[in-house]
Every structure is written in C-alpha cells, then in structure tokens.
TORKOL-4160 file (C-alpha; in steps of 0.2 Angstrom, whole numbers, padded with zeros to 4 digits, m for minus):
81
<pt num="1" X="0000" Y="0000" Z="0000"/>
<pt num="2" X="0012" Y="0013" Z="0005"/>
<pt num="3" X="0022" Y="0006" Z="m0014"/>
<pt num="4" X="0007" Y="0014" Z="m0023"/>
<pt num="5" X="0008" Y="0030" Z="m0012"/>
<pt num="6" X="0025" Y="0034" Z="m0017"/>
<pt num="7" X="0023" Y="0027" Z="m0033"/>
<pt num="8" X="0009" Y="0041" Z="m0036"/>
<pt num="9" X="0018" Y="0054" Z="m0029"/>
<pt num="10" X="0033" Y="0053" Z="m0041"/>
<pt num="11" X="0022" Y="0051" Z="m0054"/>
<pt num="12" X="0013" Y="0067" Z="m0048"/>
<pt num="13" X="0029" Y="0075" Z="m0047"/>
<pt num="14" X="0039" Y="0072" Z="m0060"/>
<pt num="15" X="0024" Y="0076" Z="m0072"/>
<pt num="16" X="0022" Y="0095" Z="m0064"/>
<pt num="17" X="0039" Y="0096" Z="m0067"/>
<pt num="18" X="0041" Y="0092" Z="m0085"/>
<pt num="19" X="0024" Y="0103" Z="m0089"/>
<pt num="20" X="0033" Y="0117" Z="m0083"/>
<pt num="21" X="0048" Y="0115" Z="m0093"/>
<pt num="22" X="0038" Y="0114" Z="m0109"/>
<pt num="23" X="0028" Y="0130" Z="m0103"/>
<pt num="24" X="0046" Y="0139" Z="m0099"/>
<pt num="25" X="0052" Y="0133" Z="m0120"/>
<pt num="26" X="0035" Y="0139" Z="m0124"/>
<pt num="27" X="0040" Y="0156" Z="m0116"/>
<pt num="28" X="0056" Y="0158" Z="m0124"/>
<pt num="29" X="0050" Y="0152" Z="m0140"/>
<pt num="30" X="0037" Y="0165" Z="m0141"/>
<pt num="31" X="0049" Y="0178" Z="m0136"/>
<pt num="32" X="0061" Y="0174" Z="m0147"/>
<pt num="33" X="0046" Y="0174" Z="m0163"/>
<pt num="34" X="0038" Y="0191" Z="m0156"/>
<pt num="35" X="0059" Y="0198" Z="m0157"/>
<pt num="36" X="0059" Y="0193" Z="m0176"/>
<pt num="37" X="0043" Y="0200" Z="m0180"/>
<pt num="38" X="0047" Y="0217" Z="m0172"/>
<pt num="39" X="0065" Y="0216" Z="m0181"/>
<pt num="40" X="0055" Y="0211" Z="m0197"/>
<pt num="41" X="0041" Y="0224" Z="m0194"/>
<pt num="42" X="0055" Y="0238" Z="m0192"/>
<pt num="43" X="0066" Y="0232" Z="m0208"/>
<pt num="44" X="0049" Y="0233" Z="m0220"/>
<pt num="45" X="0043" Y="0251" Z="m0210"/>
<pt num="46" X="0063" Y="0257" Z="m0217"/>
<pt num="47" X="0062" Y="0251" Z="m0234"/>
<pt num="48" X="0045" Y="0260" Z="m0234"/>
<pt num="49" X="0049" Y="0277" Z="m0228"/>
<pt num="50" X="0066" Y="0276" Z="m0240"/>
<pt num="51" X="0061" Y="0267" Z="m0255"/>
<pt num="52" X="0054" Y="0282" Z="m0266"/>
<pt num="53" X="0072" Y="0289" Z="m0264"/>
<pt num="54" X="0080" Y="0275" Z="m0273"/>
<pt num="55" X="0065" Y="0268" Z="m0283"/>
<pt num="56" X="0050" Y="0274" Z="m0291"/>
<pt num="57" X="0033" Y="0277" Z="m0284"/>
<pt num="58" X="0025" Y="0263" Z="m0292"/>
<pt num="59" X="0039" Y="0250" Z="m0287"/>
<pt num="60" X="0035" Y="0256" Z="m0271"/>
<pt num="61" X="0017" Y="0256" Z="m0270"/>
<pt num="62" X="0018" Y="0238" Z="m0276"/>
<pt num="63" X="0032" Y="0235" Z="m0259"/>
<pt num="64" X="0021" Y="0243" Z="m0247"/>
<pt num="65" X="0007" Y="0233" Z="m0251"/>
<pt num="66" X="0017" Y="0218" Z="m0252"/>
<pt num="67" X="0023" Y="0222" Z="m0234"/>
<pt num="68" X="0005" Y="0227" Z="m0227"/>
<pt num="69" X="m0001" Y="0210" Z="m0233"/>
<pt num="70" X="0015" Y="0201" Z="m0223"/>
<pt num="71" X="0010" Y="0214" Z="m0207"/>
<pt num="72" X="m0006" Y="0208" Z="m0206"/>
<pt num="73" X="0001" Y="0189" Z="m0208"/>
<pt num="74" X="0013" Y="0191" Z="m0194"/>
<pt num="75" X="m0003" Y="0198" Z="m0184"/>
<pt num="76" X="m0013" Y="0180" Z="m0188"/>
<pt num="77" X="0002" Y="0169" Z="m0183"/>
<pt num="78" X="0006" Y="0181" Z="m0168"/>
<pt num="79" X="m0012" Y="0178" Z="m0164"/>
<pt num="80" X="m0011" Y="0161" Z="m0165"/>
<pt num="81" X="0004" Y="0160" Z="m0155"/>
C-alpha cells in the first residue's frame, strides 16, 4: 500500500515538473518569434519610408502593399501563437 503511495507521488511530481519545462520553451520560444517580427516589422517600415528615394513610386506602392499584406500575416500567426 504505502508502494502505490509513493509510486503516485513521483508520478505526480515528475509530471508537474516536465509541464513546466515545456511552458518555460514555450515562453522563450514566443519571445524569441515576437523579437523577429518586431525586427521584421522595423526592416519593411525602413524600406517603406526610404524606397521612393531610390525607386519609383509605383515599385514602391507595389512593396508597401506587399509588406502590409505580410504585417497583417505576422498579426494572424502572432495571434495564434
């Protein structure tokens, strides 16, 4: 009897355990995907604001909406995250 005691609460335990380390990777993954988007979200807002220097305005219109469409992709996936 006192077997199945113990036996029930290492089992307890060691579950508690390893469903805190997969929330902790689940943490740090998320912070690490919400940093690449912001890093992402920066790079497309600078080639915005700096493209009509170097391009045209119609290469540009076409990359702004190309990078709206992606912004609004990262907002899904970040959503789903």
């Amino acid at each position: 009897m006192k077997f199945s005691y113990i036996f029930l609460f290492v089992f307890t335990v060691s579950g508690q355990l390893f469903a805190e380390d997969v929330t902790t990777r689940e943490k740090n993954q998320e912070s690490i995907n919400d940093s690449k988007r912001a890093a992402k979200q920066a790079n497309r807002e600078f080639e915005d604001k700096t493209c009509e220097l170097v391009n045209g305005k119609m290469v540009c219109a076409l990359k702004k909406v190309k990078h709206s469409a992606e912004k609004s992709t990262d907002k899904i996936q970040d959503a789903a995250d």
